[in-house]
C-alpha positions in Angstrom: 5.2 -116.2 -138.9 8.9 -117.2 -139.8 8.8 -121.1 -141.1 11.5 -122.1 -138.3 8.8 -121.6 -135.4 7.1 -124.3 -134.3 3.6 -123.5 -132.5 3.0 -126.3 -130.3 -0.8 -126.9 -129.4 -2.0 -125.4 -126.0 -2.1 -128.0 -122.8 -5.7 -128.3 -120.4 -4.4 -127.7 -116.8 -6.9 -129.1 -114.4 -7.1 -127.3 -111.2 -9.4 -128.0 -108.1 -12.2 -125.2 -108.4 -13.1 -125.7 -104.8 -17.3 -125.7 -105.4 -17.7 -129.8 -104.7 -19.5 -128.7 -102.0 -19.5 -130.3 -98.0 -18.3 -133.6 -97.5 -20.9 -135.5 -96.4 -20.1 -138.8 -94.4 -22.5 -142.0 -95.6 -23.2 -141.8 -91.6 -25.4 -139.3 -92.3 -27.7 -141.8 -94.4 -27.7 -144.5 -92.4 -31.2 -145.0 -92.7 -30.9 -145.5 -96.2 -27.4 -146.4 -96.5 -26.9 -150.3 -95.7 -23.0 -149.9 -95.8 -23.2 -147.4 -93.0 -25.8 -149.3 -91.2 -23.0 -152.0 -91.0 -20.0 -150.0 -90.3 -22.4 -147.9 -87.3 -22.9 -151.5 -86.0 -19.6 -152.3 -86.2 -18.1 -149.3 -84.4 -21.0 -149.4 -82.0 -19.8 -152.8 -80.8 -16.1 -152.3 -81.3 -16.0 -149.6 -79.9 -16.4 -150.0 -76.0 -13.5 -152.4 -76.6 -11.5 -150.2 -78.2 -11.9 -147.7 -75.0 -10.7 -150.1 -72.4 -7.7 -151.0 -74.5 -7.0 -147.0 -74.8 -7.6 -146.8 -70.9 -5.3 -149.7 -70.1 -2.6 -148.8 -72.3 -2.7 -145.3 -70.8 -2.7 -146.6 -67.2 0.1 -146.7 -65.1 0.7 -150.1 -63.5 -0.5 -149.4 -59.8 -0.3 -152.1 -56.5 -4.6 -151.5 -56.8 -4.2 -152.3 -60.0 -2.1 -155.8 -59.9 -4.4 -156.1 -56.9 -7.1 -157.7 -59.4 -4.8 -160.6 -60.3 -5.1 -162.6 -57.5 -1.9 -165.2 -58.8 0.8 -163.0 -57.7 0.3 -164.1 -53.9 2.0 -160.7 -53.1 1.1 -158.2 -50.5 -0.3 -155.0 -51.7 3.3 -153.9 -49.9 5.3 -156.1 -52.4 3.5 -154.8 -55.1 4.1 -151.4 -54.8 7.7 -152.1 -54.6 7.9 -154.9 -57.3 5.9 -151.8 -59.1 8.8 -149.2 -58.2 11.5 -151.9 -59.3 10.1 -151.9 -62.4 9.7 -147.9 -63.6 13.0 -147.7 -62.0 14.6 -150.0 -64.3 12.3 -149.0 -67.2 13.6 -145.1 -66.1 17.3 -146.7 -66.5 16.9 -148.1 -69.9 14.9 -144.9 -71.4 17.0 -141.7 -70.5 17.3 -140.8 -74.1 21.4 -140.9 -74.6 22.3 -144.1 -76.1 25.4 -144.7 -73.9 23.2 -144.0 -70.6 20.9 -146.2 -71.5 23.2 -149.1 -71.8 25.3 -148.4 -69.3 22.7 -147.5 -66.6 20.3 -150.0 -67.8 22.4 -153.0 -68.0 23.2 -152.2 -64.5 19.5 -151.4 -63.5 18.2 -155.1 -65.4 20.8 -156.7 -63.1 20.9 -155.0 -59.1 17.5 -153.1 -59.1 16.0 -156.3 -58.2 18.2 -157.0 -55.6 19.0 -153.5 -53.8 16.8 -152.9 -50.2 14.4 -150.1 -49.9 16.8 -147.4 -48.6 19.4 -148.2 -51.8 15.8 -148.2 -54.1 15.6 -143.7 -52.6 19.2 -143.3 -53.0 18.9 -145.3 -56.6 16.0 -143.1 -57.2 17.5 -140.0 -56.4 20.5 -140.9 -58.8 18.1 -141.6 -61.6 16.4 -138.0 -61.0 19.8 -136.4 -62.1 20.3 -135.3 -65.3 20.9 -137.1 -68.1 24.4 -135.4 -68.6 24.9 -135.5 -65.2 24.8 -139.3 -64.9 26.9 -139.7 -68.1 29.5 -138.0 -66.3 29.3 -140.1 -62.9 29.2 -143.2 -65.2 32.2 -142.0 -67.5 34.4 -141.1 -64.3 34.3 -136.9 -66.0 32.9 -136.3 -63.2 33.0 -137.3 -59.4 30.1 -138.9 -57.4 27.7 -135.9 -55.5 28.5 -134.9 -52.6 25.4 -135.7 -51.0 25.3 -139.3 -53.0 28.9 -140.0 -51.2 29.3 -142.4 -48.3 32.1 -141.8 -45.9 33.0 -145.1 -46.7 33.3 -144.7 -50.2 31.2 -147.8 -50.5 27.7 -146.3 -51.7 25.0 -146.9 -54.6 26.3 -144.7 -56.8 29.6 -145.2 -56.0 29.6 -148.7 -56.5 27.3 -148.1 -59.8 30.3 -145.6 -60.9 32.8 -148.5 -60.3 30.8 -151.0 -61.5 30.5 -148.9 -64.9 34.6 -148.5 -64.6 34.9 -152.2 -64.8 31.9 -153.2 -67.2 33.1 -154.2 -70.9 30.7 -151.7 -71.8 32.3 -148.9 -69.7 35.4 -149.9 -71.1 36.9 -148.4 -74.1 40.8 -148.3 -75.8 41.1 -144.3 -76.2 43.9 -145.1 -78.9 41.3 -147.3 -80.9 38.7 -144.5 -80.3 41.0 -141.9 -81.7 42.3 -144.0 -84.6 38.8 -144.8 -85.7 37.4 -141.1 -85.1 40.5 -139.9 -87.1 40.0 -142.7 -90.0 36.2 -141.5 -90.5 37.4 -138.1 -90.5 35.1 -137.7 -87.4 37.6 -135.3 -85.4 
């Protein structure tokens, strides 16, 4: 060997070998095992619990449902719409596109409440567009379906459209919007 090589010693690599056997869960003592006597206990009683709170989360709110709660005082009639005002609303706030969901939402949390049950279908049918198709009613890109319009020009969706027109959130400076676009180099 030349004197300017230095031999440095060898390292152990460990490496899983993969013969530890089947896991084996202390369940499977639990005649022996007092920890897993416990913890069976314990599951056995939680359990059932843990079930109903699964089924309840999972559950749709129904009229048969709210039914059980006798301090409403509503009909099963008002329920089922007081139900339907609410998924609509919920509906407004979730569609997934940030400016949607404020736009239709904040309109939704404020008239759903209030609209009869023939502006609730015509509501309902607008909230069964599209996503993009609703931005572009509520941006004015696009113009209100024909089958949505009133001769009038007075209907849901058009006064939603207008009412979007008007809102501080509808409203935007498109000089501001292109000067800060074109500062972040976003365009």
């Amino acid at each position: 060997r030349s004197s300017n090589v230095v031999v440095l010693p060898r390292q152990q690599t460990r490496a899983y070998l993969g013969g530890a056997g089947d896991m084996k869960s202390r369940r499977d003592d639990a005649n022996t095992d007092e920890v897993a006597k416990r913890e069976q206990e314990l599951w056995d009683r939680a359990q059932p619990r843990a079930e109903e709170i699964m089924e309840r989360h999972l559950r749709l709110p129904t009229a048969e449902y709210d039914a059980n709660d006798s301090s409403s005082g509503m009909s099963e009639e008002e329920r089922n719409l007081a139900v339907r005002k609410k998924r609509l609303v919920y509906r407004s706030k979730q569609r997934g596109w940030l400016e949607v969901d404020l736009l239709l939402g904040t309109w939704a949390a404020e008239n759903v409440s209030n609209l009869s049950v023939s502006e609730l279908d015509a509501y309902e049918k607008f909230v069964n567009l599209e996503t993009i198709d609703i931005y572009n009613v509520l941006t004015l890109r696009t113009d209100v379906p024909e089958d949505m319009k009133t001769a009038g020009g007075d209907g849901l969706v058009e006064r939603i459209a207008q009412w979007a027109k008007e809102s501080p959130l509808g409203k935007a400076d498109k000089e501001k919007y292109v000067e800060v676009k074109t500062k972040n180099n976003l365009i």
